[in-house]
N, C-alpha and C positions, 0 to 999 in steps of 0.2 A: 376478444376485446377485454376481457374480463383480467383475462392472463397480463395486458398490458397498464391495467390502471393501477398499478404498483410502480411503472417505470418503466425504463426502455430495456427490451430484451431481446437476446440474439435470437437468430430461427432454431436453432439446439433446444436452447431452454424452453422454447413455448411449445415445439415440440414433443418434450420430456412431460409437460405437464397438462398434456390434454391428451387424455388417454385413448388408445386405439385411433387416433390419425396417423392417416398416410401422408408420407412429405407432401406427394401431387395435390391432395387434398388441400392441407396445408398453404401449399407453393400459392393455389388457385383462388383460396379465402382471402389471405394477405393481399393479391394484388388487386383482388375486389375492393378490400377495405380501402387500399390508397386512392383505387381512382374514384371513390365516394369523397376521399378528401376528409377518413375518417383516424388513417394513419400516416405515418412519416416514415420514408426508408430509407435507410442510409449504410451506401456500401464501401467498407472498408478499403481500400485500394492495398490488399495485402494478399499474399499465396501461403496458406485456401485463402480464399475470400472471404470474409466480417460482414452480417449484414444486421444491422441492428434496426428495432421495430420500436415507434415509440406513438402512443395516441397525440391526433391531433388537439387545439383546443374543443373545435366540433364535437371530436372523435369521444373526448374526455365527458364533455354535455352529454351526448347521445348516451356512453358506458352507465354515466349517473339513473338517468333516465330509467333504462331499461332495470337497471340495479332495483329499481324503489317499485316496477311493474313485478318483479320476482319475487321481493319482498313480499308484496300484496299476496301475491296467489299462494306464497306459502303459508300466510299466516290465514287463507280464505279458503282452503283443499276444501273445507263442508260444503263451502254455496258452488266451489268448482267443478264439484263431482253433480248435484242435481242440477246442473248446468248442461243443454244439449244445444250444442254448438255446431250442428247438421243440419241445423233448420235453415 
């Protein structure tokens, strides 16, 4: 998602930039994201085929979201580590 809150990106590029994914991987997260109603797909009617990936408004919320919980935990690693989350 993170890959997409820059803009709309073909499966190549997102691909390229999320390191050590397998397409199936890949293939299988994307179509998770859409039927959450978190992305948009859109297939180019051309040979090869163009599919381009773009966050929904949702999708765009949610990316925020999660963005500003990341944020936190990185700037909070001290209280995260004496943190046990097994309880």
């Amino acid at each position: 998602m993170f890959c997409l809150k820059r803009g709309t990106r073909r499966f190549n590029e997102l691909q390229r930039s999320i390191p050590d994914i397998s397409r199936k991987m890949l293939t299988q997260t994307l179509r998770k994201l859409e039927r959450r109603g978190l992305l948009d797909r859109l297939v180019h009617p051309v040979v090869p085929p163009h599919v381009d990936y773009t966050l929904t408004p949702v999708g765009t919320k949610f990316a925020e979201a999660v963005a500003l919980v990341c944020e936190w935990a990185q700037k909070n690693k001290g209280i995260l580590k004496r943190v046990n989350f097994n309880d």
